[in-house]
C-alpha positions in Angstrom: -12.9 -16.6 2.2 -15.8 -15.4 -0.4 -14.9 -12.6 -2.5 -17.5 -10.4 0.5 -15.2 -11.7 3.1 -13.1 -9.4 4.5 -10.4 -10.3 7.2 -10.0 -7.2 9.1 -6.8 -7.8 12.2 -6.2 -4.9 14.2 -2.7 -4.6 16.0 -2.9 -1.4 17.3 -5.2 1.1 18.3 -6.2 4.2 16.2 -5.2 7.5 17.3 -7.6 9.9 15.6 -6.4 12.6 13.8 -3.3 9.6 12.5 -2.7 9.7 9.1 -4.0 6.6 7.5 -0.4 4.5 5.3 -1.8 1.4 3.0 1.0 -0.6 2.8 1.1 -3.9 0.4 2.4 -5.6 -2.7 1.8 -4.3 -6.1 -1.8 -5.4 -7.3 -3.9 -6.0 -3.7 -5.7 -2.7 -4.3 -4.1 -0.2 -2.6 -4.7 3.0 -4.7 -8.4 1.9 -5.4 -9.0 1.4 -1.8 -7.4 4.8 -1.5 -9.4 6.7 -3.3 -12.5 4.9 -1.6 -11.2 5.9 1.8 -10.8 9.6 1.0 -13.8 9.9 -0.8 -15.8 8.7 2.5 -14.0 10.4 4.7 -13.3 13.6 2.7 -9.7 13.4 3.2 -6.7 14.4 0.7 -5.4 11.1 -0.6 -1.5 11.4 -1.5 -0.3 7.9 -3.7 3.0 7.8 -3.9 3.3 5.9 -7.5 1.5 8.5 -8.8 3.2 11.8 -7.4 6.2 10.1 -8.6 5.2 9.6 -11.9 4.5 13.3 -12.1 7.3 15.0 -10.4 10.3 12.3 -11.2 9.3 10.4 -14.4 7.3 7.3 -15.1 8.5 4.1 -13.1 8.9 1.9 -15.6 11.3 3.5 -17.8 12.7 5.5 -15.0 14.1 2.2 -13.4 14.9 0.9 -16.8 17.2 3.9 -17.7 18.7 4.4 -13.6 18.1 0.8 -12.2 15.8 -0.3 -9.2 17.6 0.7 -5.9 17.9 5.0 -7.6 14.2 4.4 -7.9 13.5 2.9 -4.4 16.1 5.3 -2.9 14.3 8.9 -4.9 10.9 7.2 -4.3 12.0 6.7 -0.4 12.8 10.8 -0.3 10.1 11.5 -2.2 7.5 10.1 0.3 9.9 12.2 3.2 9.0 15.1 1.4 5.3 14.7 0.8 4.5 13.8 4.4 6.4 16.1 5.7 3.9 18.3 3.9 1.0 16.6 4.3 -1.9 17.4 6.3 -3.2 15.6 9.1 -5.5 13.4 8.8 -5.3 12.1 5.0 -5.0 8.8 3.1 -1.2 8.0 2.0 -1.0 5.3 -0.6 2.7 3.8 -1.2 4.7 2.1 -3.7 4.8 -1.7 -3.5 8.6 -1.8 -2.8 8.2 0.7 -0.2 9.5 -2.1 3.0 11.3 -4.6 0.6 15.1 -2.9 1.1 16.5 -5.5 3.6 16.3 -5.3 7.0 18.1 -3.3 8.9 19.2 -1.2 6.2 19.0 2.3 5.7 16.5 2.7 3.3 14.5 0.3 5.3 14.6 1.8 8.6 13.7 4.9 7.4 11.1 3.7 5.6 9.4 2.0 8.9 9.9 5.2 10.5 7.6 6.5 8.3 5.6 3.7 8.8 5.4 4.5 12.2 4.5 8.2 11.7 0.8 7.3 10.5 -1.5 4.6 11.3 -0.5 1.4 9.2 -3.1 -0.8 7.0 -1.5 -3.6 5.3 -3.2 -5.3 2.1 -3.6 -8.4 1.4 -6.5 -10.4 -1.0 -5.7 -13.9 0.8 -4.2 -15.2 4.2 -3.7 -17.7 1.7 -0.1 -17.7 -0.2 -1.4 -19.4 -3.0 -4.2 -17.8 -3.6 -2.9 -14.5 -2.9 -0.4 -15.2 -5.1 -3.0 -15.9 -8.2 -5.0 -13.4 -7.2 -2.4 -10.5 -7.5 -0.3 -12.0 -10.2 -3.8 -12.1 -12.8 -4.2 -8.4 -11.8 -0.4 -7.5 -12.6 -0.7 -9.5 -16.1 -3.5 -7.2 -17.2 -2.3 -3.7 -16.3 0.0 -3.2 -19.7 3.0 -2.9 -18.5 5.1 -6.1 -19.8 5.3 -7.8 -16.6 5.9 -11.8 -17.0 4.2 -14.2 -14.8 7.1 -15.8 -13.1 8.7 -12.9 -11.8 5.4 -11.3 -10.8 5.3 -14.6 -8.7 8.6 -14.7 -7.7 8.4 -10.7 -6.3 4.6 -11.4 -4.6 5.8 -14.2 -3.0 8.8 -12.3 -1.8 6.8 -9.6 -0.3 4.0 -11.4 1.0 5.3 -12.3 4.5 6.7 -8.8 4.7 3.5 -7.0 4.4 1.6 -9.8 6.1 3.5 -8.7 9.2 3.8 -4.9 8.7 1.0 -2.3 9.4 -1.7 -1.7 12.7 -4.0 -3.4 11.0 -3.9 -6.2 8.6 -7.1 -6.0 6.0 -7.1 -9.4 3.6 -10.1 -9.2 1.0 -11.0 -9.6 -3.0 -14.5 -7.3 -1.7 -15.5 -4.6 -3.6 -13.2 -1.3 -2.5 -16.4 0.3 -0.7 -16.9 -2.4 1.4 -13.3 -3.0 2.2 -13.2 0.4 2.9 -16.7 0.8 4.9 -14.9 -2.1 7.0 -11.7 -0.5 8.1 -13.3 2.6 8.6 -16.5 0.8 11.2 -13.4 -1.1 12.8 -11.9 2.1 13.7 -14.6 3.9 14.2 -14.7 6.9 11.4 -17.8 8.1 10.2 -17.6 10.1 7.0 -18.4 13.6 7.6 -22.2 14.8 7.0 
């Protein structure tokens, strides 16, 4: 796949008016492709690291002083709360934990149901694991925040075959966020407003 390629797999159909959920590991480009989307379309864009950041606390040290699963579980309510508010349609960006709590658990199943309460796009830069893998890990190394190379391996890998399988549509591509996001939106027929 060249870095134009874009690998667009569409599970299920749009429902216009659906809120659009871009699902993924940390580092595939989920908030950039966010703000792309809602920028063409002229829809609110929620991201869910972000909102936490500014209502809860920053994530990093907020996990470092209350420990991963109080984060997942107030970043799980959090996400409740703001599509429950929401308007229809929008963009909803989430966290990169946001469908790693193990399956059939709690926190899982209610994140799916939210899942299933907008139109799901999983993101992905490769099919590839290994290159997937290298691609996200070099982005995670340069964002500043500490993160070592093994266990940004170790948690990609992880997550990769979850999100490879979650969403209604699957979108794998290193393409410039405009065209990644001029992709989804031809596939399901949007056209940004005039």
């Amino acid at each position: 796949m060249d870095s134009a390629a874009i690998h667009l797999e569409m599970r299920r159909a749009w429902r216009p008016g659906k809120r659009l959920m871009l699902l993924g590991p940390g580092g595939v480009g989920k908030s950039t492709l966010g703000r792309a989307l809602a920028q063409e379309l002229d829809w609110p864009l929620i991201d869910l690291d972000l909102e936490f950041c500014e209502r809860i606390g920053v994530i990093g040290p907020f996990i470092a002083a209350h420990g991963y699963e109080r984060y997942r579980a107030d970043n799980l309510a959090l996400a409740e709360q703001l599509l429950g508010d929401a308007p229809e349609p929008g963009i909803f960006v989430t966290a990169s934990g946001f469908l790693v709590a193990p399956p059939g658990s709690d926190d899982r199943i209610r994140a799916e149901r939210l899942v299933a309460t907008c139109y799901g796009v999983a993101l992905l830069p490769s099919l590839d694991l290994e290159r997937a893998t290298s691609i996200v890990v070099a982005r995670q190394l340069t964002r500043g925040f500490g993160l070592e190379r093994q266990s940004e391996e170790r948690k990609f890998r992880q997550r990769f075959a979850i999100y490879r399988e979650s969403g209604d549509m699957l979108v794998c591509s290193v393409a410039r966020p405009e065209t990644i996001a001029a992709g989804v939106l031809g596939r399901l027929g949007l056209v940004a407003p005039a």
